[in-house]
mmCIF file of the C-alpha atoms, coordinates in Angstrom:
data_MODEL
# 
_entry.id   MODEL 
# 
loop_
_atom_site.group_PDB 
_atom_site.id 
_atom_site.type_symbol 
_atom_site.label_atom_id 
_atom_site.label_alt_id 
_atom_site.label_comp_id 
_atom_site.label_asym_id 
_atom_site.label_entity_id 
_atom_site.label_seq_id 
_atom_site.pdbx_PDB_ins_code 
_atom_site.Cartn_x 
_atom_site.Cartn_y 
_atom_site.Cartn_z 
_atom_site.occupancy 
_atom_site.B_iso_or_equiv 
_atom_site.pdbx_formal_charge 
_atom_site.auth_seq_id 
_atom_site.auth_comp_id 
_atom_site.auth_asym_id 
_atom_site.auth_atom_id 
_atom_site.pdbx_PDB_model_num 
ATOM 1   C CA . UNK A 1 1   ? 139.540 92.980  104.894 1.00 0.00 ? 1   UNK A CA 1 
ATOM 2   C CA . UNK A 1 2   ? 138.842 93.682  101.472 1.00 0.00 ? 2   UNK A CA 1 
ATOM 3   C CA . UNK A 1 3   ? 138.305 89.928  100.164 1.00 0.00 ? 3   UNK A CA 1 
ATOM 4   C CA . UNK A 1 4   ? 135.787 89.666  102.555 1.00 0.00 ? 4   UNK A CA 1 
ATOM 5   C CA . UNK A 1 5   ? 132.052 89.328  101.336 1.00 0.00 ? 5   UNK A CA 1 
ATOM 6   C CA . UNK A 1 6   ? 130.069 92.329  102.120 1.00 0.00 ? 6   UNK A CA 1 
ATOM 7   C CA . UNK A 1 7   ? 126.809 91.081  103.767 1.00 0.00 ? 7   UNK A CA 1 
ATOM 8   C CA . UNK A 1 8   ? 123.867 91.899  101.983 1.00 0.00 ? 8   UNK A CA 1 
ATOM 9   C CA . UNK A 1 9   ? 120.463 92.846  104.041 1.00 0.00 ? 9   UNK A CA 1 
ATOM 10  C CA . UNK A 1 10  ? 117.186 91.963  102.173 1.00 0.00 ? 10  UNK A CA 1 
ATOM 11  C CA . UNK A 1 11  ? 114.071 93.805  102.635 1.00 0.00 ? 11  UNK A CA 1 
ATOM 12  C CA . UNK A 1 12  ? 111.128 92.048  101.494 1.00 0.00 ? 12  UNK A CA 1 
ATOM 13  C CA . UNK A 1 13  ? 109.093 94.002  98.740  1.00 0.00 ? 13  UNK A CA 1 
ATOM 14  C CA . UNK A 1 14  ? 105.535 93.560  98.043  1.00 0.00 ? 14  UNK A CA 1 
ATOM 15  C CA . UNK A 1 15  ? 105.313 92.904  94.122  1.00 0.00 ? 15  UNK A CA 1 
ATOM 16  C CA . UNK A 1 16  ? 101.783 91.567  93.127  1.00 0.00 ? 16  UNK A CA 1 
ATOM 17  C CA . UNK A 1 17  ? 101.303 91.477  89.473  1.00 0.00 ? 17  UNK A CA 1 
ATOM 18  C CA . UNK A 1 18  ? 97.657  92.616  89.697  1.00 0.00 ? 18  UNK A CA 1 
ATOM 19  C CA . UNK A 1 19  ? 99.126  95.920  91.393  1.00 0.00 ? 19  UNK A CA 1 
ATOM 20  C CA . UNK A 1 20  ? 99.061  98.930  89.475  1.00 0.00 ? 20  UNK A CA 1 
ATOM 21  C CA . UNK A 1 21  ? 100.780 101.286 92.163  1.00 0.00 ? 21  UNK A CA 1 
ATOM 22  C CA . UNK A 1 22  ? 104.196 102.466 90.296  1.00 0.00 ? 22  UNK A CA 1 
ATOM 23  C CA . UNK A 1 23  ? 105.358 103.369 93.790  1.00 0.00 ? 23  UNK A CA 1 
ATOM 24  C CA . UNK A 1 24  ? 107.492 101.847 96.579  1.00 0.00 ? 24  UNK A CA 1 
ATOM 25  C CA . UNK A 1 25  ? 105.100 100.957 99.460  1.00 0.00 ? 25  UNK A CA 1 
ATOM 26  C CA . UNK A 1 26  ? 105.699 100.382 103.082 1.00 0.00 ? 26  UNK A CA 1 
ATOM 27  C CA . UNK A 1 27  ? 103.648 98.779  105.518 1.00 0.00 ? 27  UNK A CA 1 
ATOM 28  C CA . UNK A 1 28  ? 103.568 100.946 108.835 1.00 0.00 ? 28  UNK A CA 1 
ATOM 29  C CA . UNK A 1 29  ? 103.791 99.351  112.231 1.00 0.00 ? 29  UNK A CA 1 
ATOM 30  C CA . UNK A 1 30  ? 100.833 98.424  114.185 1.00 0.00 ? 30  UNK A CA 1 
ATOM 31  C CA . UNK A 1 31  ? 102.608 100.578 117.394 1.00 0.00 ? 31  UNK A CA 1 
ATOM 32  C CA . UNK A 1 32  ? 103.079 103.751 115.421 1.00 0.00 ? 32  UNK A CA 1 
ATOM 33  C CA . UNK A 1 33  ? 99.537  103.340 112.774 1.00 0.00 ? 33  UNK A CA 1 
ATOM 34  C CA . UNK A 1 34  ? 98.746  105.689 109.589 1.00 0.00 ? 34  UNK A CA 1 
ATOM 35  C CA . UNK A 1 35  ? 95.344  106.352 110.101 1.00 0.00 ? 35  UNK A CA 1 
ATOM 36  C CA . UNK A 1 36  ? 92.721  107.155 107.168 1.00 0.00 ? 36  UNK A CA 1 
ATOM 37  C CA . UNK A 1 37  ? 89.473  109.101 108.209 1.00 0.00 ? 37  UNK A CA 1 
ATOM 38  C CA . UNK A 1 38  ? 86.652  109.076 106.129 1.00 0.00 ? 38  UNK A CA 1 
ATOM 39  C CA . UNK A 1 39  ? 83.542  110.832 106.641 1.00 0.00 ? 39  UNK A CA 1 
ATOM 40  C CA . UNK A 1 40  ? 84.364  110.353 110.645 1.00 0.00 ? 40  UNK A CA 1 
ATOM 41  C CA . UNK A 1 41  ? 85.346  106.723 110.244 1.00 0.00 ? 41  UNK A CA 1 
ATOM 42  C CA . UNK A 1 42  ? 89.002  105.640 111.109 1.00 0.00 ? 42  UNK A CA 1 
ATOM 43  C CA . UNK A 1 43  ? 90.863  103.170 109.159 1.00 0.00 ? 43  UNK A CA 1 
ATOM 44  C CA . UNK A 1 44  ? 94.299  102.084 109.730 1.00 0.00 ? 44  UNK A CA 1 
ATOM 45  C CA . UNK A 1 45  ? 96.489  101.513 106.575 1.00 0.00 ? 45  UNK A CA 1 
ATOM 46  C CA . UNK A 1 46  ? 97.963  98.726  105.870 1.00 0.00 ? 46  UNK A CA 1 
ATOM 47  C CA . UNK A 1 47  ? 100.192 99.461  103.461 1.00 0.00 ? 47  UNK A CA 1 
ATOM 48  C CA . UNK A 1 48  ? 100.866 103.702 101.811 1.00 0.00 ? 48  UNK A CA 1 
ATOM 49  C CA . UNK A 1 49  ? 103.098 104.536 98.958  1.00 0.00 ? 49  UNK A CA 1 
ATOM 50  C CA . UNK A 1 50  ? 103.341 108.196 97.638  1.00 0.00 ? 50  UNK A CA 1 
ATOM 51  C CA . UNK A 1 51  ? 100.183 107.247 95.120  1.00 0.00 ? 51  UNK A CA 1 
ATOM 52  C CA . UNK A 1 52  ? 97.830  105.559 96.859  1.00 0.00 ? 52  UNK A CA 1 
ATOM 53  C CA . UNK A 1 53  ? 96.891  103.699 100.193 1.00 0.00 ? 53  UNK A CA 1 
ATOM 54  C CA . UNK A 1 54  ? 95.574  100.476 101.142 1.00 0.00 ? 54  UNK A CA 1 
ATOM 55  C CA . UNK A 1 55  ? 93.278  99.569  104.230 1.00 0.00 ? 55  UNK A CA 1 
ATOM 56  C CA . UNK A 1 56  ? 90.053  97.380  104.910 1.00 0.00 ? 56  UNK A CA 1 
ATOM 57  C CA . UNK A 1 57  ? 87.069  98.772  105.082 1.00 0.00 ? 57  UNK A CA 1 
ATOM 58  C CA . UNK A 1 58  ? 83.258  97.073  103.985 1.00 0.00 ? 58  UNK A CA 1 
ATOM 59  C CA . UNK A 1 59  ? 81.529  100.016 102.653 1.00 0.00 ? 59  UNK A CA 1 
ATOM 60  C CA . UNK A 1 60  ? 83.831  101.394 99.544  1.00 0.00 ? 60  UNK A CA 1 
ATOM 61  C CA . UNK A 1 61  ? 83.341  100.676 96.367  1.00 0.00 ? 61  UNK A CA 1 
ATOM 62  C CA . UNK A 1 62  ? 85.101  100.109 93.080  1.00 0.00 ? 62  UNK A CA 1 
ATOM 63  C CA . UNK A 1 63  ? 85.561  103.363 91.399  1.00 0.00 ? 63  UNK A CA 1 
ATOM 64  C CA . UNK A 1 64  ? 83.907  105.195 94.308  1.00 0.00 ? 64  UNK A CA 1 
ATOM 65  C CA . UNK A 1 65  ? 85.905  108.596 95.079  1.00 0.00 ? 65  UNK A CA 1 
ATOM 66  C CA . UNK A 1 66  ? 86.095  109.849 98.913  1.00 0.00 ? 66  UNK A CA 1 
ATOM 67  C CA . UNK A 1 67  ? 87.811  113.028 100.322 1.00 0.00 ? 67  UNK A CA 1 
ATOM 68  C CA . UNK A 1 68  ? 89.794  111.453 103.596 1.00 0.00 ? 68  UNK A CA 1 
ATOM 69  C CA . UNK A 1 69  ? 92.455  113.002 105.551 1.00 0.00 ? 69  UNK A CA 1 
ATOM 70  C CA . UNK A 1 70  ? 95.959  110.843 106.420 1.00 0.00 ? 70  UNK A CA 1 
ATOM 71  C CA . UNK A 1 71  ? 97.746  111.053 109.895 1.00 0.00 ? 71  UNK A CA 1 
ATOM 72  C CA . UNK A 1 72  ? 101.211 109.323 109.628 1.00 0.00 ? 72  UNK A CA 1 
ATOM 73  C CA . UNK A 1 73  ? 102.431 108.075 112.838 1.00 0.00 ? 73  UNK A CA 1 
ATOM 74  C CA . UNK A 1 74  ? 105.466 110.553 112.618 1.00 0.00 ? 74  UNK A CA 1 
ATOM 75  C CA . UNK A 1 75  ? 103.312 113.737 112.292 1.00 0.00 ? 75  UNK A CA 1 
ATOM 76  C CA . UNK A 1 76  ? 101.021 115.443 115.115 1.00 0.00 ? 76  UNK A CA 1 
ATOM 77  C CA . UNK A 1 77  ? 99.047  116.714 111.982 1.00 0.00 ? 77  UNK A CA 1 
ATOM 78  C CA . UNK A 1 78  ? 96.705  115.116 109.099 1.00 0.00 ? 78  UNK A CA 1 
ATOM 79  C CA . UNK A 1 79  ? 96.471  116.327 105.458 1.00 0.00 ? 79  UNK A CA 1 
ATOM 80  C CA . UNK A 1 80  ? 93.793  116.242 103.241 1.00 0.00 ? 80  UNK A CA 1 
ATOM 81  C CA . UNK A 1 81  ? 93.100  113.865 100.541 1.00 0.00 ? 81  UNK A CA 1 
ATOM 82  C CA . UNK A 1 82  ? 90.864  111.971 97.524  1.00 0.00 ? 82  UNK A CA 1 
ATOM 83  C CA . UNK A 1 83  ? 90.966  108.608 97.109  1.00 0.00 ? 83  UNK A CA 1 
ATOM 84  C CA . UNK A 1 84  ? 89.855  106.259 94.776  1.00 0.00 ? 84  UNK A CA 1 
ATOM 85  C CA . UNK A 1 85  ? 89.204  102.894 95.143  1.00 0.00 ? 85  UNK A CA 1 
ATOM 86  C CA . UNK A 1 86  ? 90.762  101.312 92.083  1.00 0.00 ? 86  UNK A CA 1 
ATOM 87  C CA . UNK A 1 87  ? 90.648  97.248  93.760  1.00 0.00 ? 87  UNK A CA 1 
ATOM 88  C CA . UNK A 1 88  ? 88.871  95.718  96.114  1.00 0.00 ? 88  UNK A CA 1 
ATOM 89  C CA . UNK A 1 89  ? 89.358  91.929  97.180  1.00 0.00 ? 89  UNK A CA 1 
ATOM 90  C CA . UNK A 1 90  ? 86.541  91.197  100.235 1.00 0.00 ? 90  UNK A CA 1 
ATOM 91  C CA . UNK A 1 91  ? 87.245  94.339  102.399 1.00 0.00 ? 91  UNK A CA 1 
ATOM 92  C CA . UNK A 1 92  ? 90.354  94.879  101.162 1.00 0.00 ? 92  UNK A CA 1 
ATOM 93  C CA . UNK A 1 93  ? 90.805  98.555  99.554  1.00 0.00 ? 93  UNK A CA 1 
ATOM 94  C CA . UNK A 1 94  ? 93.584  99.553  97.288  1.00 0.00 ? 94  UNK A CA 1 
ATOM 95  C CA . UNK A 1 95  ? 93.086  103.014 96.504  1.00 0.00 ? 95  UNK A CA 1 
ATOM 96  C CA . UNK A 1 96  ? 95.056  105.749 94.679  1.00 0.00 ? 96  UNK A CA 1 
ATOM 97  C CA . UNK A 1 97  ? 95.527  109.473 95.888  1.00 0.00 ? 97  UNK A CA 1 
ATOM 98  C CA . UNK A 1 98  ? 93.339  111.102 93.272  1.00 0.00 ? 98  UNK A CA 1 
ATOM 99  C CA . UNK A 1 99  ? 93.712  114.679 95.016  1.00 0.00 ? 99  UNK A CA 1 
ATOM 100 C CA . UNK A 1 100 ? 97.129  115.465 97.005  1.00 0.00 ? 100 UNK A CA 1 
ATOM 101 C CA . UNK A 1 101 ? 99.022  118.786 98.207  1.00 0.00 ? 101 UNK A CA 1 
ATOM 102 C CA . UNK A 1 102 ? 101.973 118.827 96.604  1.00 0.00 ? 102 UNK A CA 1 
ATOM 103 C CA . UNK A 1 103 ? 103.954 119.373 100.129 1.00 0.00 ? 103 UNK A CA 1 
ATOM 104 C CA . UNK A 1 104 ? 101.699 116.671 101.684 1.00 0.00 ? 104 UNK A CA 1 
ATOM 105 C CA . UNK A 1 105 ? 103.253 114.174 99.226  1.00 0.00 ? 105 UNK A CA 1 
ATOM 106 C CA . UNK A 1 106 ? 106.637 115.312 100.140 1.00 0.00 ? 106 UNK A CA 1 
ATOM 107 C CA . UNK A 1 107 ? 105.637 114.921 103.803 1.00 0.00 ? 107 UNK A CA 1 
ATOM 108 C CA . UNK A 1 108 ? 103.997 111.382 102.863 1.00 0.00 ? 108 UNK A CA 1 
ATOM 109 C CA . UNK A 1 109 ? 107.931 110.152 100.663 1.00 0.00 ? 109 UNK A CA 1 
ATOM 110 C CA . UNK A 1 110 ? 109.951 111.308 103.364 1.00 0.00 ? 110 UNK A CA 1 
ATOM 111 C CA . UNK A 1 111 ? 107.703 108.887 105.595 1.00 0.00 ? 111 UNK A CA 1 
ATOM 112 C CA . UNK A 1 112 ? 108.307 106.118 103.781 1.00 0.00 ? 112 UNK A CA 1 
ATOM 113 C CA . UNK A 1 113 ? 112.163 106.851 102.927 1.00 0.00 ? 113 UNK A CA 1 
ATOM 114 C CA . UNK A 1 114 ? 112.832 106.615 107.024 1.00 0.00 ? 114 UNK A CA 1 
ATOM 115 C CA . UNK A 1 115 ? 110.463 103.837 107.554 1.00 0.00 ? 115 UNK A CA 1 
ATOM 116 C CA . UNK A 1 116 ? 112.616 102.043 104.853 1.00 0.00 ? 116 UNK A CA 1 
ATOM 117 C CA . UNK A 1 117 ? 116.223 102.888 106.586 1.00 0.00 ? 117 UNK A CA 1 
ATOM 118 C CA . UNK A 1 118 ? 114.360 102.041 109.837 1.00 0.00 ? 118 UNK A CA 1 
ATOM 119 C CA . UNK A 1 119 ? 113.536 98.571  108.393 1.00 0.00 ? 119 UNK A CA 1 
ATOM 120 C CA . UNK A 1 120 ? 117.021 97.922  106.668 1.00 0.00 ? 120 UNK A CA 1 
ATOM 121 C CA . UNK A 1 121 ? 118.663 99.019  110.033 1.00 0.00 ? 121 UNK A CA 1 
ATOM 122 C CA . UNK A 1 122 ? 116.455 96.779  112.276 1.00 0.00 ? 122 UNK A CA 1 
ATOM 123 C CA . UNK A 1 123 ? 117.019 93.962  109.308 1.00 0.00 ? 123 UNK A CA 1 
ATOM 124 C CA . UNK A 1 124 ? 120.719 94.502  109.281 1.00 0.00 ? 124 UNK A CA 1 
ATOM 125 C CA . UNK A 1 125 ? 121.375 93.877  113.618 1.00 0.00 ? 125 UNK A CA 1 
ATOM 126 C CA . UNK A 1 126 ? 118.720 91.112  113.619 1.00 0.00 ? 126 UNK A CA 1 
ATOM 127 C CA . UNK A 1 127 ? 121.409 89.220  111.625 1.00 0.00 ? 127 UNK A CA 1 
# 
């Protein structure tokens, strides 16, 4: 019936004020990963955004620049990219996408736009 209340479905949304990111980001699941590789080593990410990436790893530093290449979980394929770490909190890397393809950032939004219905759609029958 029209009276009715619509329900509403929140999705929790990472906002930390020391974040610079300007993007929407998305944790992945640990069942389907985004993996990193850097110079051989793997990294899984624990949070991506079309600008930058976040993962742990000991041996980045601030300001350091890295060509890496990005598997989502959704694609049998990686694509090339620089990143920067721009914070790092013990082994905690937030890094931006210095260097991207232009069709592997369309690849990387359209990701994160069906991890985000996936998410509102589990959200919305868990209530």
């Amino acid at each position: 019936m029209f009276w009715k209340k619509k329900k509403t479905i929140e999705v929790a949304l990472d906002s930390r004020q020391s974040d610079n990111r300007s993007a929407y980001r998305i944790a992945p699941s640990q069942e389907q990963p985004v993996i990193i590789t850097i110079a051989g080593n793997k990294f899984h990410a624990l949070n991506i955004s079309g600008t930058g990436i976040a993962f742990r790893a000991q041996e980045l530093a601030v300001g350091s620049r890295s060509p890496a290449f990005i598997r989502l979980s959704s694609e049998s394929r990686t694509f090339p990219v620089v990143l920067e770490v721009v914070a790092k909190q013990d082994d905690l890397c937030r890094c931006c996408f210095t260097e991207i393809h232009e069709d592997a950032q369309n690849l990387l939004h359209s990701y994160i736009l069906e991890l985000q219905k996936l998410k509102i759609r589990q959200n919305h029958h868990r209530k």
